[in-house]
C-alpha positions in Angstrom: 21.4 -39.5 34.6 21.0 -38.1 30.8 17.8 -36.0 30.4 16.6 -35.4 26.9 16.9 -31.9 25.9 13.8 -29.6 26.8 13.3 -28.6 23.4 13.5 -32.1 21.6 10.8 -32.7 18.8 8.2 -34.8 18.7 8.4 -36.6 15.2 5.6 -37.4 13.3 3.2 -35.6 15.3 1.1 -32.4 14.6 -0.3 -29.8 16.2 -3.1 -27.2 14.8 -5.0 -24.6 15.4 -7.7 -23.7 13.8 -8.2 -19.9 13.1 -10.6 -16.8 11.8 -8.9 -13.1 10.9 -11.5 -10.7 9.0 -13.2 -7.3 10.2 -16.3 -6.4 11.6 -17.5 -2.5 10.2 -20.1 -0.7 11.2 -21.8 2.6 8.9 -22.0 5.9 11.4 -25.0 6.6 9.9 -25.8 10.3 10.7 -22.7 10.6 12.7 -20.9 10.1 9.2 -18.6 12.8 7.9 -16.9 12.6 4.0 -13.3 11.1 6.3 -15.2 9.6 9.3 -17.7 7.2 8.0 -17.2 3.9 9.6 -16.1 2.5 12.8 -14.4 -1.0 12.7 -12.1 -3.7 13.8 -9.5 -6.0 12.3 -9.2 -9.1 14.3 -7.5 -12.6 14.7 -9.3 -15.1 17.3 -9.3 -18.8 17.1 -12.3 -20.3 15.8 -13.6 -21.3 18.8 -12.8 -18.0 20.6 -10.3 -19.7 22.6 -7.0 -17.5 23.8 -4.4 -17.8 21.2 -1.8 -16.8 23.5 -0.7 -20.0 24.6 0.9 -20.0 21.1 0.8 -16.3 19.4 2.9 -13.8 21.3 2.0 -10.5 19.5 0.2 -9.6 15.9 1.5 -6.6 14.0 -1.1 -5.3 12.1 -0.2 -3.1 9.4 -2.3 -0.2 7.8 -2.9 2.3 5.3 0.0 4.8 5.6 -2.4 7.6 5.8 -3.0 6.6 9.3 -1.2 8.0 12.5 1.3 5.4 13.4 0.2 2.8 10.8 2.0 -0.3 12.5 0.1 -1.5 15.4 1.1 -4.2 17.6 -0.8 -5.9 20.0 1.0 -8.1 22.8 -2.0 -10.1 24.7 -5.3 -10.9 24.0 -8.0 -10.1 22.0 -5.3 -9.8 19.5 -7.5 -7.3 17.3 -7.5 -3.1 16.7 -10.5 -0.8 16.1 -10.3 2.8 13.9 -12.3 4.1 12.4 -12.2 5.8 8.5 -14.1 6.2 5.2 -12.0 3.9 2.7 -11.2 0.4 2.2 -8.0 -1.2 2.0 -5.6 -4.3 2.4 -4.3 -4.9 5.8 -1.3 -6.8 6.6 -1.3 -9.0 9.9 1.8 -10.8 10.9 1.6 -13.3 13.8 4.7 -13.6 16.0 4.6 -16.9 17.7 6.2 -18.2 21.3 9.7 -19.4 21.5 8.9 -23.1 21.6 6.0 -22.9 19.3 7.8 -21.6 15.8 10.7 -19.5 14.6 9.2 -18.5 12.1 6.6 -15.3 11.9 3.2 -15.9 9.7 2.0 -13.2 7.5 -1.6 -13.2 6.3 -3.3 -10.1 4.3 -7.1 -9.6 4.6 -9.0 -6.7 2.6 -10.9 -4.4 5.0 -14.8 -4.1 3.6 -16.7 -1.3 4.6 -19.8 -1.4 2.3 -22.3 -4.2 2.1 -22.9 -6.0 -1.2 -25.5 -4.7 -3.7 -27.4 -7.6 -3.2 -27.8 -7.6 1.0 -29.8 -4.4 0.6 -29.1 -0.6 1.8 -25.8 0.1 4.2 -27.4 0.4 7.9 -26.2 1.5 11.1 -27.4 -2.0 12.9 -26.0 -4.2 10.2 -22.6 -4.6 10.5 -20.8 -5.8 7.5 -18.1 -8.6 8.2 -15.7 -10.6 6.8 -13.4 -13.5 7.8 -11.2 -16.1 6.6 -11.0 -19.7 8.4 -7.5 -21.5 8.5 -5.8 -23.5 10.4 -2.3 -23.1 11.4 -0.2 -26.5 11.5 3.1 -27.2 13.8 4.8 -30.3 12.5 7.0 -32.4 15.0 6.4 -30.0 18.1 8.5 -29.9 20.8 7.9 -31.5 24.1 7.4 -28.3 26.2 5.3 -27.2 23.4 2.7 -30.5 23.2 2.8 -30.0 27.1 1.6 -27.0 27.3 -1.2 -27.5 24.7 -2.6 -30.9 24.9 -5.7 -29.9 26.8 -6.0 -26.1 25.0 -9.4 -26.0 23.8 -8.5 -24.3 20.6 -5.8 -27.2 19.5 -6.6 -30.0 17.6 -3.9 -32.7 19.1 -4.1 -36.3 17.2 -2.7 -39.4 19.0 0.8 -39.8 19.6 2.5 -42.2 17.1 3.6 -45.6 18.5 6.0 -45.9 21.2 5.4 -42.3 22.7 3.5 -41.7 25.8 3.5 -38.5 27.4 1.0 -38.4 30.6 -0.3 -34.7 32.2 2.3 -32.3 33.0 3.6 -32.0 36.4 3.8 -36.4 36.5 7.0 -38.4 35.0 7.2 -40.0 32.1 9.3 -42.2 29.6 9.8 -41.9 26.0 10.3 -45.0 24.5 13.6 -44.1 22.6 14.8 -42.6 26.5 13.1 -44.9 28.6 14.5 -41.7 32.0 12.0 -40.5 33.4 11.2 -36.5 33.3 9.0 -34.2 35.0 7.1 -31.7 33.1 6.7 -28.4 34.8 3.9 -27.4 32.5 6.0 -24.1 32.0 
């Protein structure tokens, strides 16, 4: 019996998911000091909150170089890192995805703000001041395994199948149309 191959594509289809990457800093107020004057965090989450690790494997966040070990990686959720400092700079964040999900790494760049805008009013220590980017990240013609594994992932956005393919829950055979074998999806 010929099986189609486990990481066949699924063309015409796409897969997203919708994310936010930005920082959250908060002033020390009187625990301030001319190098030490903010605590925050750098961070990439869906937009929903949902676990990203069904797709992203680790995020490499990359700092200023006057920080101690200025690549960070982080390997399992939340995929974000908190420091603390007195200056503002770009950070680098690469995201490393899964195997099935994309060969290819993303890199995104996000400017970490510590001070509020003139207009919001005087720096506080209860006000934090944040800033995020929405996008979405898009996998064109997925692979089986892939699809599987996040058709019911609250942070996807899965459209309809095109014509002719009909893949029920894992774990229960199928048959794609072009195949017409049936295969059993371990939901691996």
């Amino acid at each position: 019996m010929l099986l189609p191959p486990p990481d066949k594509k699924l063309k015409d289809v796409e897969i997203s998911f919708p994310i936010v990457y930005g920082t959250i800093s908060f002033w020390l107020g009187k625990k301030a000091s001319e190098y030490n004057s903010h605590k925050w965090t750098v961070y990439v989450r869906s937009a929903t909150n949902e676990d990203l690790s069904v797709i992203v494997k680790r995020v490499v966040f990359q700092l200023h170089p006057s920080f101690t070990n200025p690549t960070r990686v982080v390997e399992q959720p939340p995929f974000e890192l908190s420091e603390s400092g007195w200056g503002e700079f770009e950070i680098a964040i690469t995201l490393y995805f899964h195997s099935d999900v994309c060969e290819k790494r993303l890199d995104l760049f996000h400017q970490l703000k510590l001070y509020p805008e003139e207009d919001t009013g005087p720096q506080s220590t209860k006000k934090p001041v944040v800033v995020e980017t929405y996008d979405e990240i898009v996998f064109p013609d997925p692979t089986e395994a892939f699809f599987h594994r996040v058709q019911n992932h609250p942070a996807a956005t899965v459209p309809r199948l095109p014509p002719g393919i009909i893949l029920p829950p894992p774990g229960t055979p199928f048959y794609l149309a072009s195949w017409h074998v049936p295969i059993f999806c371990s939901g691996k």
